[in-house]
C-alpha positions as CSV (number, residue, x, y, z in Angstrom):
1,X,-43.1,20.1,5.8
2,X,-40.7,19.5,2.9
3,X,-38.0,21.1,4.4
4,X,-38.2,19.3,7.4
5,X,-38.2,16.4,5.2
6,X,-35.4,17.3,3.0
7,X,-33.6,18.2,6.3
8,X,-34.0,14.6,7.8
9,X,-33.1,12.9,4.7
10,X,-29.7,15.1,5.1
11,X,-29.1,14.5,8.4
12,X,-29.6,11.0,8.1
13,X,-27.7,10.4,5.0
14,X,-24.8,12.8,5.1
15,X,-22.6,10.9,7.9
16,X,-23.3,7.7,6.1
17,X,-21.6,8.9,2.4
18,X,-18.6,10.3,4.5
19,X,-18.2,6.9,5.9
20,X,-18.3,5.3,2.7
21,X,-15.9,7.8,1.4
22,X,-13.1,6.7,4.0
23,X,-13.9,3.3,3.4
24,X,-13.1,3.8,-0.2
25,X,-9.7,6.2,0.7
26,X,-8.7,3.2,2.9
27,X,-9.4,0.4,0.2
28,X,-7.5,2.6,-2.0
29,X,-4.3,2.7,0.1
30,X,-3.8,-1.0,0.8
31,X,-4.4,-1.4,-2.9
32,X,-1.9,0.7,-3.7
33,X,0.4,-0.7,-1.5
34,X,0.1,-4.5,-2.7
35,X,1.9,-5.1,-6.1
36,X,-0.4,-7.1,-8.5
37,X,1.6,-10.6,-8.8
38,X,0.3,-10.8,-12.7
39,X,0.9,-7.3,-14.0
40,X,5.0,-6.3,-13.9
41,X,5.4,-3.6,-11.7
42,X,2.0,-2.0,-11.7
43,X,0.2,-2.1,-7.9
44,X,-3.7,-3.5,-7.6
45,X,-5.0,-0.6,-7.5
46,X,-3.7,0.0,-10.9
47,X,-4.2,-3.1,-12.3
48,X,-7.4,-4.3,-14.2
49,X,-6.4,-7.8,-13.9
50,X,-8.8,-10.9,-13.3
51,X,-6.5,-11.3,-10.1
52,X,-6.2,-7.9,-9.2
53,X,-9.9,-7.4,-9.3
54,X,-10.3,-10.4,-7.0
55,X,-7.8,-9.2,-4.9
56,X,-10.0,-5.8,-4.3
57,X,-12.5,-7.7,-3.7
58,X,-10.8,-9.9,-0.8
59,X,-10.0,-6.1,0.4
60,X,-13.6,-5.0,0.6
61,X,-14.3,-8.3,2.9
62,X,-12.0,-7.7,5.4
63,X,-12.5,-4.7,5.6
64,X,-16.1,-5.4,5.9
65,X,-15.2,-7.8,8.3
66,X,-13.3,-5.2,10.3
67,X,-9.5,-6.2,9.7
68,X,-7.2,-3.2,10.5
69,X,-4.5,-2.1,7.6
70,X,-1.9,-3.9,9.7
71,X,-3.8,-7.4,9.6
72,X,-5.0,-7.4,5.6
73,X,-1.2,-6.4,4.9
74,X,-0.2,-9.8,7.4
75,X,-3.0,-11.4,5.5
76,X,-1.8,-11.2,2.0
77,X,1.9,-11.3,3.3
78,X,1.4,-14.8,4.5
79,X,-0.9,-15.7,1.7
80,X,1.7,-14.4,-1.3
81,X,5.0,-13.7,0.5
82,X,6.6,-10.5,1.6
83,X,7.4,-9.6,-2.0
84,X,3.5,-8.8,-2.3
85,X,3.7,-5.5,0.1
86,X,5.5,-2.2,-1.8
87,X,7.1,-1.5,1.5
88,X,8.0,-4.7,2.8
89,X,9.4,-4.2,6.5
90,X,12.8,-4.6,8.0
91,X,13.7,-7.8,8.8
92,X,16.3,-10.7,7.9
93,X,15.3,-11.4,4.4
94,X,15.1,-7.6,3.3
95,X,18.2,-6.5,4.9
96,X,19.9,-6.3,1.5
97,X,17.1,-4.4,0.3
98,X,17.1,-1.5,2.8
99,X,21.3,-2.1,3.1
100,X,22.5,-1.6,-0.4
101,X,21.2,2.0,-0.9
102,X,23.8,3.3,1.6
103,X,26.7,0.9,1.0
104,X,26.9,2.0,-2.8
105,X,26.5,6.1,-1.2
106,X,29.5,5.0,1.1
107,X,31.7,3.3,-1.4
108,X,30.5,5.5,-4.6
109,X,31.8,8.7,-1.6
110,X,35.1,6.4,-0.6
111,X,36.0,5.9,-4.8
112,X,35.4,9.4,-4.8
113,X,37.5,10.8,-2.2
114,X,40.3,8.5,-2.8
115,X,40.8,9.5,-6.5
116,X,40.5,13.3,-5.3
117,X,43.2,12.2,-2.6
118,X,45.5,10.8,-5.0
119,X,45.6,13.0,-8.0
120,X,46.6,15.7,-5.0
């Protein structure tokens, strides 16, 4: 009788720990992808902030509320601004952002071949 019991109370409470074990791995993602507004350059998750904290928290409610990833990111993005997300998407007022990278590559290369061009 005891091990039937100790197999129900398995069975029963085994699927619901994995659950809250991907509901903690995705709480941990978004808050690693928001940056904490107070704290320079550390994310939420990092952060032990009075704002960070409550920022987890707001986290945990939607996603108790069931809010994908997609819709807490739009969330906080029109709440704080796009400056909020670590990997803010492409769009008009990022453009430098994802732009600049390659234009120094391609005029760091051009400088380059130009002063191996010329010494020749």
């Amino acid at each position: 009788m005891k091990l039937f019991i100790f197999f129900l109370f398995f069975i029963l409470f085994f699927p619901l720990s994995i659950l809250n074990a991907q509901e903690n791995d995705k709480k941990n993602e978004i808050t690693k992808n928001l940056r904490c507004l107070i704290c320079q350059g550390q994310s939420v998750y990092d952060s032990d902030s009075e704002f960070a904290n409550s920022l987890k928290i707001v986290v945990d409610k939607k996603l108790e509320e069931g809010l994908s990833e997609d819709q807490i990111y739009e969330y906080f993005k029109t709440k704080y601004g796009e400056w909020i997300l670590y990997d803010p998407g492409l769009n008009k007022n990022t453009y430098i952002l994802w732009l600049l990278p390659i234009l120094i590559f391609l005029i760091g290369g051009a400088i380059i071949y130009k002063s191996f061009i010329v010494k020749k």
